[in-house]
C-alpha positions, 0 to 999 in steps of 0.5 A: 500500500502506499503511505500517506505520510512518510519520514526521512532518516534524518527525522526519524533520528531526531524523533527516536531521541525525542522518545529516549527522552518523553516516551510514546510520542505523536504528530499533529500536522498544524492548520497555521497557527503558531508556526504556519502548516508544520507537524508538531511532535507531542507526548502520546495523549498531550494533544486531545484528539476529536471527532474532526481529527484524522489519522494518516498512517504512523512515522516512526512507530508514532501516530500521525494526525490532521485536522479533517479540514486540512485534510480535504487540502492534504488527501491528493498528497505524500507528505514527508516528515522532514527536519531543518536547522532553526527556531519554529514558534510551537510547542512541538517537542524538538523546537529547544533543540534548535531544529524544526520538523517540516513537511515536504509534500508531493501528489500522488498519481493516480495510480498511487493514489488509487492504492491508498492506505484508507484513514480513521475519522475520528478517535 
């Protein structure tokens, strides 16, 4: 099947330490706020999910979620959870180590995207 989210080997590192240090971790592809469209990294169950949320696959062994509304702008593309030198303005958890995670996005072809792992609506 083909995955609607991915990590490169230079994120997953990152988010291997990251779960040494805070256990069980997830990510949540923000909608703008705070840091425009990036993926924040929290503890497992420090972000409250709902009804409007969607789960996308997992990275790393850690769940990956939207927010059904960016979801209807996501659903034609691959996005790949990256990471990058810099100071982003969230509270993900890499953010004091002074790198941020971003997302690298590309669409899917038809064929591809006919083959899709579905997604949960919901919690």
């Amino acid at each position: 099947m083909v995955q609607r989210v991915q990590v490169t080997e230079k994120a997953a590192t990152v988010i291997d330490d990251l779960r040494s240090q805070h256990g069980e971790l997830m990510f949540h592809q923000s909608g703008g706020c705070c840091d425009g469209s990036s993926p924040m990294c929290f503890p497992d169950g420090e972000l409250m999910l709902n009804e409007t949320d969607v789960w996308l696959g997992e990275i790393q062994g850690c769940n990956f979620y939207m927010s059904q509304d960016q979801f209807e702008y996501w659903k034609h593309t691959q996005l790949t959870v990256d990471v990058v030198p810099g100071r982003g303005a969230s509270f993900s958890l890499e953010i004091p180590l002074g790198i941020r995670f971003v997302i690298k996005s590309r669409l899917f072809s038809d064929a591809e995207y006919e083959q899709l792992k579905p997604v949960r609506r919901g919690v």
